[in-house]
LODRENVO-629756 format. One record per residue (C-alpha): x, z, y; residue in three letters. Coordinates in Angstrom, 3 decimals, padded with zeros to 6 digits. Layout:
BEGIN
X Z Y ALA
...
REM end
This chain:
BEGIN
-004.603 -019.730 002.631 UNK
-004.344 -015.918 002.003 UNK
-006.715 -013.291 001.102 UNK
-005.791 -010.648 003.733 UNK
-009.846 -010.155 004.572 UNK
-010.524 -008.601 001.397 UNK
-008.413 -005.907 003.155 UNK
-011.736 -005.638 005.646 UNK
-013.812 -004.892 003.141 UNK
-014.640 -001.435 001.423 UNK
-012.927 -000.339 -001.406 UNK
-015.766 -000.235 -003.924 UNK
-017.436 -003.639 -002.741 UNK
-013.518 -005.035 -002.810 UNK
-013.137 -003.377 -006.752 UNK
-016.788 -005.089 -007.631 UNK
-015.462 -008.106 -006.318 UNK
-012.477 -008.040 -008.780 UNK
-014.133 -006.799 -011.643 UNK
-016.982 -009.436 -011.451 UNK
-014.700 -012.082 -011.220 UNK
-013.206 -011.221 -014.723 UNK
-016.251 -010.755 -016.384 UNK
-017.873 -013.699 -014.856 UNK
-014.986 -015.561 -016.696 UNK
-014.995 -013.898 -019.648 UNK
-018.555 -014.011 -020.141 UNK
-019.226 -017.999 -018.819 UNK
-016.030 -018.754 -020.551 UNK
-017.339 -017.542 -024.168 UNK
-020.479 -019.007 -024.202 UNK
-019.170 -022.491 -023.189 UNK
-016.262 -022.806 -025.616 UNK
-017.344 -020.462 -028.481 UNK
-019.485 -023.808 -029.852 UNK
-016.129 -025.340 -029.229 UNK
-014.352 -023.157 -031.222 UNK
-016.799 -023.468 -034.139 UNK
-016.377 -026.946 -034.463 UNK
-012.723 -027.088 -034.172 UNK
-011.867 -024.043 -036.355 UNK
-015.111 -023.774 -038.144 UNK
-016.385 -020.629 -039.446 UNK
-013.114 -019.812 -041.725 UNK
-012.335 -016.463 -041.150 UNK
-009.200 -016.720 -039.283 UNK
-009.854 -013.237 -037.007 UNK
-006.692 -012.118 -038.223 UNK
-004.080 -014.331 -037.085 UNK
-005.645 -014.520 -033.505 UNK
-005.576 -010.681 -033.269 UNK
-001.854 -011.361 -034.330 UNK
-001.471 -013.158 -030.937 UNK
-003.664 -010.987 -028.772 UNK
-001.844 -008.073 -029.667 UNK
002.072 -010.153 -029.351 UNK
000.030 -011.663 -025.608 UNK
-001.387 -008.355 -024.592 UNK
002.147 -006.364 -024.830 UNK
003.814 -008.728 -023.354 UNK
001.107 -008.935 -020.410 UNK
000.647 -004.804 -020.403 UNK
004.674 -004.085 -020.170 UNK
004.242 -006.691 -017.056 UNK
001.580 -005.347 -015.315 UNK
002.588 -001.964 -016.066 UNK
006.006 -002.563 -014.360 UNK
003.912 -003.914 -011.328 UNK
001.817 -001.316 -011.025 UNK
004.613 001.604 -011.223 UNK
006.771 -000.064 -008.299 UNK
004.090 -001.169 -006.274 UNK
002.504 002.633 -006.564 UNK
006.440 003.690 -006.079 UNK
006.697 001.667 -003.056 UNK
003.761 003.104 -001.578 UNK
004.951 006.354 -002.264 UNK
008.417 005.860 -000.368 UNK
006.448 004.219 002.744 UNK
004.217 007.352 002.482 UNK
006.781 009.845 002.592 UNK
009.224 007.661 005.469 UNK
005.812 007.846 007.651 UNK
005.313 011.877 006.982 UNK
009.260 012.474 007.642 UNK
008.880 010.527 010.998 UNK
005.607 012.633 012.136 UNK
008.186 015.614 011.170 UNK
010.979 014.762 013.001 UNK
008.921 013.811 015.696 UNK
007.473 017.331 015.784 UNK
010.847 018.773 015.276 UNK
012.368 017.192 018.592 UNK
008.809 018.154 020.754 UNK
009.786 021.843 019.685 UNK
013.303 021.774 020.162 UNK
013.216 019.785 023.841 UNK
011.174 023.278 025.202 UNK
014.735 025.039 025.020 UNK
015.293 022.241 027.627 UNK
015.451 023.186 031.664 UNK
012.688 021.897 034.006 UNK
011.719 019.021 035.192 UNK
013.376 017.282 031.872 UNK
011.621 019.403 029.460 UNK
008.182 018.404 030.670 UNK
009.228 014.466 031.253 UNK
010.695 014.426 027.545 UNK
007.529 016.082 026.203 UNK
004.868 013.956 027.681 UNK
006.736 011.061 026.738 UNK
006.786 012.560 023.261 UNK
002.762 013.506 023.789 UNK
002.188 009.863 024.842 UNK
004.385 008.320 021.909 UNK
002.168 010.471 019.337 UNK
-001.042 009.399 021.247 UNK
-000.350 005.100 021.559 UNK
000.439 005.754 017.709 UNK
-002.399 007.307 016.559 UNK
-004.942 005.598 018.499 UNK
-003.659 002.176 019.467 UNK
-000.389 001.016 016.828 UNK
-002.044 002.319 013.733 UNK
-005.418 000.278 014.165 UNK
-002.916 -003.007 014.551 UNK
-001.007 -001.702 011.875 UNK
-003.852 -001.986 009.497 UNK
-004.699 -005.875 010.088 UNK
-000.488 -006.548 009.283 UNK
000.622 -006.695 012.429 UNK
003.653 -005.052 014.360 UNK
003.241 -003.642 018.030 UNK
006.671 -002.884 019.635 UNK
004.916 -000.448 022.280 UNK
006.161 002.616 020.492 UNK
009.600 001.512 020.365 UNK
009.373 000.516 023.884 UNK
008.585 004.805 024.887 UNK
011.195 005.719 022.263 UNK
013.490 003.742 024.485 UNK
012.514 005.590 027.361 UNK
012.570 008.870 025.917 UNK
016.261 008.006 024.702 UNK
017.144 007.108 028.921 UNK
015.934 010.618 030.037 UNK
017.902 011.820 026.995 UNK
020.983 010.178 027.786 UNK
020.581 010.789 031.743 UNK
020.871 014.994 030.690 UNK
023.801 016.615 031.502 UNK
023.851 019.866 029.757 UNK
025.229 022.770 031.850 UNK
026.167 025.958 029.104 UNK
027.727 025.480 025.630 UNK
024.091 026.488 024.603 UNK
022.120 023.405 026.009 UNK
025.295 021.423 024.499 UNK
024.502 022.555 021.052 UNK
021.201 021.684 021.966 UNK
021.296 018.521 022.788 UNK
023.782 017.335 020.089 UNK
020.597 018.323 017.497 UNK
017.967 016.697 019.732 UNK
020.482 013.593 019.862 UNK
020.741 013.651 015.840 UNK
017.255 013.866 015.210 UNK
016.143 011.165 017.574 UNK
018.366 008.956 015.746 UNK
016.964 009.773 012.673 UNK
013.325 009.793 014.128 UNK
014.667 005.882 015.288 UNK
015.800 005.019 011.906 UNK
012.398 005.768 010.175 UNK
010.140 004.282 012.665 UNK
012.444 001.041 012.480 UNK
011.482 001.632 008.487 UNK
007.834 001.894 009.095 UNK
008.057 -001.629 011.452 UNK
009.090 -003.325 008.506 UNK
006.879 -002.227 005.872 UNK
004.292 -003.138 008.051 UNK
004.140 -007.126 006.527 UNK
005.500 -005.252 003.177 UNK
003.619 -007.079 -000.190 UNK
004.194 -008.714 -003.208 UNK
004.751 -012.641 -003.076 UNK
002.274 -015.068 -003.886 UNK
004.134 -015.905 -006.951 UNK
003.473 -012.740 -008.857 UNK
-000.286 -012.234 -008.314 UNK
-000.410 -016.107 -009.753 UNK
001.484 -014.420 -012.614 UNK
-001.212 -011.182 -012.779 UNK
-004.261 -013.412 -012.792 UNK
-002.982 -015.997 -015.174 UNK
-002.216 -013.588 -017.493 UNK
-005.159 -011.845 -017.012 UNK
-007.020 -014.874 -017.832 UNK
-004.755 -015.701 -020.385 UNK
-005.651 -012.849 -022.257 UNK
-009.440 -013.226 -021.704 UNK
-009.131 -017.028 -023.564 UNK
-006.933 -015.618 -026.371 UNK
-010.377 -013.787 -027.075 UNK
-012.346 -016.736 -027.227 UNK
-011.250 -018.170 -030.234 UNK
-012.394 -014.611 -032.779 UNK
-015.086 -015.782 -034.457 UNK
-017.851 -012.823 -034.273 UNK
-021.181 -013.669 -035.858 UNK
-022.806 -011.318 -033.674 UNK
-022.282 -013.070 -030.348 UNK
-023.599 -009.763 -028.328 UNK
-021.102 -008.105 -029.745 UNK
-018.450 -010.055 -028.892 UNK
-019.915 -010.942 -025.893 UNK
-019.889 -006.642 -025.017 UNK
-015.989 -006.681 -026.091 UNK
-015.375 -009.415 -024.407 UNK
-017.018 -007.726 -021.121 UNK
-014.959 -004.733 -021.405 UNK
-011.923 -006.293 -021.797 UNK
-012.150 -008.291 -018.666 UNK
-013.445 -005.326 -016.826 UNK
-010.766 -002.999 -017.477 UNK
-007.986 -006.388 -016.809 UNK
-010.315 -006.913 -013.318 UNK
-009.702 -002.999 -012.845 UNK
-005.784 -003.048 -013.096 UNK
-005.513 -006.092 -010.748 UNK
-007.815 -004.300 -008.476 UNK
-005.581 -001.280 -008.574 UNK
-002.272 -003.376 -007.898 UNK
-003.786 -005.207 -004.942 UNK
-004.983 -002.138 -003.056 UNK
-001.977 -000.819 -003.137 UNK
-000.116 -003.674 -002.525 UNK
000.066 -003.294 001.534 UNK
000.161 000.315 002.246 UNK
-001.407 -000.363 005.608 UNK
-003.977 -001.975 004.998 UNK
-007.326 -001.732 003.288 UNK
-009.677 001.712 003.223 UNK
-006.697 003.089 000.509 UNK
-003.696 003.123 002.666 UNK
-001.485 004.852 004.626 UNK
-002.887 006.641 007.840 UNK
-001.804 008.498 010.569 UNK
-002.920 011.981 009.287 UNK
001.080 012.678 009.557 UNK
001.231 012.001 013.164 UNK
-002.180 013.646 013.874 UNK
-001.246 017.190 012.252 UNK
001.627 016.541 014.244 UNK
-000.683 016.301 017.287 UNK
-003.048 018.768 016.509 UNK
-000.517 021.646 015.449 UNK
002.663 021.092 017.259 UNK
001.753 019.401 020.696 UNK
-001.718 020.611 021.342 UNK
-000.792 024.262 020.774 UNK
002.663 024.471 022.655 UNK
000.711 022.789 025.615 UNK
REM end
């Protein structure tokens, strides 16, 4: 079983989700074992030693989930910029081809133009539910025939197409990159790890003993809200293509909109 349709949903209604989760366990949690606690411990003031704990569980937990949090927000990052570098180098071989001699500058183009368009409009929206569509390699493939097939004719168009030839390669490289971030996300193992400890944490609280049970009950909410938060932060950035925070093909669309459109 996964959890990939919470991906579907909006981001706010996806953080509520999260967050009410938490504080429906922190707050069910403390009202059913805090009459436990009373009869086990008793009212003896022991407040201190169990804020000992929190505080040795808490750092332990926060240095964890702080560590999550920085690489999955750094791997997000990288897959960010390897898209944007793509879109660039893309856009760098569309300009460069219109030194090229007719009819192969206008082939190489609109297989360019159409590469740009199947990504934008038809590989990103698949991108999004996890999946990988091979149809962009596929014109890549046939924009590296027509490339191959070109005999240049002056020193000039040699120097020419050396760059072109270096950049496609490159512009290979990344997409290859992009193909396999597609599926990227942490394993199952480490979210079991987040919310356990999350939970963990929320129990630990439990056993103060606060006369004033709406008190406790409030620090108790905010607690679990702002563990419900963190987890909520992790996850949607998790899978960088996924979800209404993610990755999107504003790269390949300024691309489009500045480099294409206007040398058309």
């Amino acid at each position: 079983m996964n959890f990939y349709w919470v991906y579907d949903l909006p981001n706010g209604l996806f953080g509520l989700l999260t967050i009410t989760f938490f504080v429906g366990f922190a707050v069910i949690g403390l009202i059913v074992h805090r009459r436990f606690v009373l009869r086990i411990y008793g009212r003896h003031p022991h407040n201190d030693l169990v804020s000992y704990y929190l505080a040795a569980v808490g750092v332990f937990y926060g240095i964890t989930l702080g560590l999550i949090s920085v690489g999955t927000y750094t791997t997000f990052t990288e897959i960010e910029s390897t898209v944007s570098k793509e879109a660039n180098t893309l856009g760098a071989i569309y300009v460069d081809v219109g030194s090229y001699p007719e009819p192969v500058r206008t082939q190489m183009r609109q297989q360019l133009s159409e590469f740009t368009h199947i990504t934008i409009e038809h590989i990103w929206p698949i991108q999004r539910k996890g999946e990988i569509d091979d149809r962009g390699l596929h014109m890549l493939r046939q924009f590296n025939e027509t490339l191959n097939h070109f005999e240049p004719s002056s020193m000039r168009e040699g120097i020419i197409h050396a760059e072109v030839l270096r950049q496609f390669n490159q512009l290979l490289e990344l997409h290859d990159e992009r193909l396999q971030s597609v599926g990227n996300g942490m394993p199952i193992t480490m979210y079991v790890v987040i919310v356990v400890g999350a939970l963990l944490n929320i129990m630990v609280s439990w056993l103060f003993i606060v006369d004033n049970l709406r008190l406790h009950n409030s620090l108790n909410v905010l607690t679990a809200a702002l563990l419900g938060l963190l987890v909520f932060l992790i996850a949607a950035m998790d899978h960088p293509f996924r979800g209404e925070y993610s990755i999107g093909p504003d790269a390949f669309e300024f691309v489009r909109d500045k480099v294409i459109n206007s040398s058309s």
